[in-house]
C-alpha positions in Angstrom: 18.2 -11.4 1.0 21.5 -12.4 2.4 23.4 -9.0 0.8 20.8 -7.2 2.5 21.1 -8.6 5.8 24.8 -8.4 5.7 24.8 -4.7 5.6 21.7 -3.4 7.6 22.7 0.2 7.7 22.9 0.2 3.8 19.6 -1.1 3.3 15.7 -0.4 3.6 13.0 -2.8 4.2 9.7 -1.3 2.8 6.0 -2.9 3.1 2.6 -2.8 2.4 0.0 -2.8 5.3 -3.2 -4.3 4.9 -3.0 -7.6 3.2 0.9 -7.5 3.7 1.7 -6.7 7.5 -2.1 -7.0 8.6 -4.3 -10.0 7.6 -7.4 -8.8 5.8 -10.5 -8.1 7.5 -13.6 -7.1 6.1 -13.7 -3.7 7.8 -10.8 -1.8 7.4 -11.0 -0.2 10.7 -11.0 -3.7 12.0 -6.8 -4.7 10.7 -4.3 -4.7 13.4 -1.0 -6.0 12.8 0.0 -9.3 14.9 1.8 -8.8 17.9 4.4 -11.4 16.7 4.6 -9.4 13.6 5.5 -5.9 15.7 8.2 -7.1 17.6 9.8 -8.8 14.7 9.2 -5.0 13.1 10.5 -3.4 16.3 13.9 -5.7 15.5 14.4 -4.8 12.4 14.0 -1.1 13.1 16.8 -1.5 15.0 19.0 -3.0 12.4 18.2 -1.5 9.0 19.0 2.2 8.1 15.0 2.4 7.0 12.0 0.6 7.9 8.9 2.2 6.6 5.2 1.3 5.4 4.0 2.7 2.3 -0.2 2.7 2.5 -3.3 3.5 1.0 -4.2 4.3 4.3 -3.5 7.8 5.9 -0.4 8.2 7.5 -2.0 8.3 11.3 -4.6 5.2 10.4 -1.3 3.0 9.0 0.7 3.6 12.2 -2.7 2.9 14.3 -2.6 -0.7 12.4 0.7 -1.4 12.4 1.7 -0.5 15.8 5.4 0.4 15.6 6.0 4.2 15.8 9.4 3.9 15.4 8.9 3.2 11.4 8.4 6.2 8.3 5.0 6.2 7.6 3.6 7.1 4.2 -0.1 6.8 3.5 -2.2 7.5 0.4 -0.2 5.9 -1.9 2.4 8.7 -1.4 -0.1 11.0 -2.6 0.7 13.7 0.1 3.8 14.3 -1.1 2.8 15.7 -4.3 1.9 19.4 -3.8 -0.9 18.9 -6.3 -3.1 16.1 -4.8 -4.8 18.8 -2.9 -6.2 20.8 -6.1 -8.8 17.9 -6.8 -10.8 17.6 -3.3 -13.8 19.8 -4.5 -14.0 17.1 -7.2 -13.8 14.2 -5.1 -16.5 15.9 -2.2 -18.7 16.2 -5.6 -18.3 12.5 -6.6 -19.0 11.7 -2.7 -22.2 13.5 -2.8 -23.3 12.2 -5.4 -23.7 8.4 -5.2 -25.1 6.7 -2.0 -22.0 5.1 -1.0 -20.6 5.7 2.0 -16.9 5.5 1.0 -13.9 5.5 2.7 -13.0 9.7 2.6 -9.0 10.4 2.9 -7.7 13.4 2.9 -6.7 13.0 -1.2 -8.8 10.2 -2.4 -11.8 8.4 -1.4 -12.1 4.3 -1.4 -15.5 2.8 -1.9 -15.1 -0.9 -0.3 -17.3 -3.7 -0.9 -16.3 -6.6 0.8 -19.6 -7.0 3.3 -21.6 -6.4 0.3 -24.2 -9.1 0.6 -24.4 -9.1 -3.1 -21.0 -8.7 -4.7 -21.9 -8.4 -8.6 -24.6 -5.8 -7.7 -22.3 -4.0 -5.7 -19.2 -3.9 -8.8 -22.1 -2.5 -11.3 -23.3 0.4 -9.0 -19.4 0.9 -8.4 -19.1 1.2 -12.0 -21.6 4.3 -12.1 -18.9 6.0 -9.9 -16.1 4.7 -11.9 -17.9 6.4 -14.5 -18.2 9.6 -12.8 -14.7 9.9 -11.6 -13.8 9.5 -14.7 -16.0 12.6 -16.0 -14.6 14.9 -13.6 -11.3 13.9 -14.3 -10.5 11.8 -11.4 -8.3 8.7 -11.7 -10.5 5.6 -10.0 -8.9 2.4 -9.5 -9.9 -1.2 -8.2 -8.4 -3.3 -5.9 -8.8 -5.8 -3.6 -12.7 -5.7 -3.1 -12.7 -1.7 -2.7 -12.8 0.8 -5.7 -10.3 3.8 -5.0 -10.8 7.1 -7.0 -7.4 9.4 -6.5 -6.1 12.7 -7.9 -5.0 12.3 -11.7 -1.3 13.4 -10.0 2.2 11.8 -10.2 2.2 10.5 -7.3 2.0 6.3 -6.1 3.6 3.9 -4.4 6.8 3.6 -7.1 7.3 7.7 -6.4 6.9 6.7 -2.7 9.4 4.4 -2.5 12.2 6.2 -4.8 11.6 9.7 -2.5 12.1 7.4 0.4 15.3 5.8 -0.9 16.8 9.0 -2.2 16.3 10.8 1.4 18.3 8.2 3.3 21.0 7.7 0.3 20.4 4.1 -0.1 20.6 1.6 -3.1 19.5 -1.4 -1.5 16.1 -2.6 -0.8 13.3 -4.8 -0.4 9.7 -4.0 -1.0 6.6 -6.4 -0.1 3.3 -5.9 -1.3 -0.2 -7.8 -2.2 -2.3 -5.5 -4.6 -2.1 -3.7 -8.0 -0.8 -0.6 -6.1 2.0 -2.8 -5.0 3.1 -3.0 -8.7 4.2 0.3 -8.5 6.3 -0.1 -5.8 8.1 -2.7 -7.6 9.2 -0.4 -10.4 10.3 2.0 -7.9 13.4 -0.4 -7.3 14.4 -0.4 -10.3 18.1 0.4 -11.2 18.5 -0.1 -7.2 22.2 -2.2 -6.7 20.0 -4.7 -4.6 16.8 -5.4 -5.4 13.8 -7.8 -3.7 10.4 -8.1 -4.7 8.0 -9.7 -2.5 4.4 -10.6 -3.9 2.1 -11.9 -0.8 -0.2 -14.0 -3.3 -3.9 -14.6 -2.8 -7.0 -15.3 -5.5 -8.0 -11.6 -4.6 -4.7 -10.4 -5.6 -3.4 -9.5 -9.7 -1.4 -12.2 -11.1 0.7 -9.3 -12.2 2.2 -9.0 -9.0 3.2 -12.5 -8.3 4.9 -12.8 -11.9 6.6 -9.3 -11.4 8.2 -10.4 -7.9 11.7 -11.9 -7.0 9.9 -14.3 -4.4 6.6 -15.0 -3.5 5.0 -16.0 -0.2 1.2 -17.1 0.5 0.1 -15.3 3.6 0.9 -12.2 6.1 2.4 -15.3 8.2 4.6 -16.5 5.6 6.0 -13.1 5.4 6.9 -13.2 9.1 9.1 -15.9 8.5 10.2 -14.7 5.3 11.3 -11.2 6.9 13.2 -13.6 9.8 16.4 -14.2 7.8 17.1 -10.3 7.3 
């Protein structure tokens, strides 16, 4: 932390939104990003040569929730910037149609959340039918926190996110903060960096993967606040 913050301009400061910058809610059009947690944002913006969020979210729908336009946005898991991801959106509109979920449509993937179910077990097993199915038509589904995500089976996630982003702006110091399985990904992406940090924002929700994986670990979206203070 402290070789980071004692050469800004050398350095990028990359995070998660939802669960990292933005507390969880249970609708996902309902996260907003603190006002306490934009300034500080705004600030470092200011200092560091790149501050950016790397999302499942679209790009737009991140930058709604976070707030700060000033900061690179990159949504989908960094699916938009393989020129592939497009090729599979005739299978996903098929999956779509054919369950009665109501998911979450992006323009590369679609995210089936369950977090209002009012019964969760019976909500996982009929998400396993489209598990199931995305796997048939050669989809790549994935679970997270209380949402199943089917995405393009293309090299794309958060790790190739975060190394594109780093090689643009020429830098070899980072830090990366992130609560999910996704966020995993973005941890290997600083590998091999000069300076590294890996920040896991730890909950019961969240892969113990990701907490045993990271350089330091914090408890909430708040603790992160104060954590991101001393850069």
């Amino acid at each position: 932390m402290a070789r980071l913050s004692d050469q800004p301009m050398l350095a990028a400061v990359l995070l998660d939104v939802d669960g990292t910058l933005a507390p969880i809610v249970d609708r996902p059009e309902d996260a907003a990003v603190p006002e306490e947690t934009r300034t500080l944002l705004h600030e470092l913006a200011t200092r560091y040569r790149l501050v950016a969020c790397v999302s499942g979210r679209v790009e737009d729908d991140a930058r709604r929730v976070v707030g700060v336009d000033e900061l690179v946005y990159v949504g989908e898991h960094g699916m938009g910037l393989d020129p592939h991801a497009g090729d599979w959106n005739d299978a996903l509109d098929e999956l779509v149609a054919a369950t009665d979920w109501e998911p979450e449509r992006k323009r590369y993937s679609a995210a089936f959340h369950y977090r209002t179910a009012e019964d969760e077990r019976e909500a996982v097993a009929a998400l396993r039918t489209v598990e199931h199915r995305a796997l048939a038509l050669g989809l790549r589904p994935r679970w997270g926190r209380k949402v199943l995500e089917v995405l393009p089976p293309v090299q794309a996630n958060k790790g190739t996110a975060v190394r594109a982003l780093l090689a643009g702006a020429g830098l070899r110091r980072a830090l990366y903060a992130g609560d999910d399985a996704t966020d995993l990904e973005a941890f290997r992406g600083l590998d091999g960096l000069e300076v590294a940090v890996r920040v896991a924002v730890v909950s019961e929700e969240g892969p113990s993967a990701l907490g045993e994986s990271a350089d330091v670990i914090v408890g909430s979206t708040g603790a992160l606040v104060e954590l991101l203070r001393l850069l």
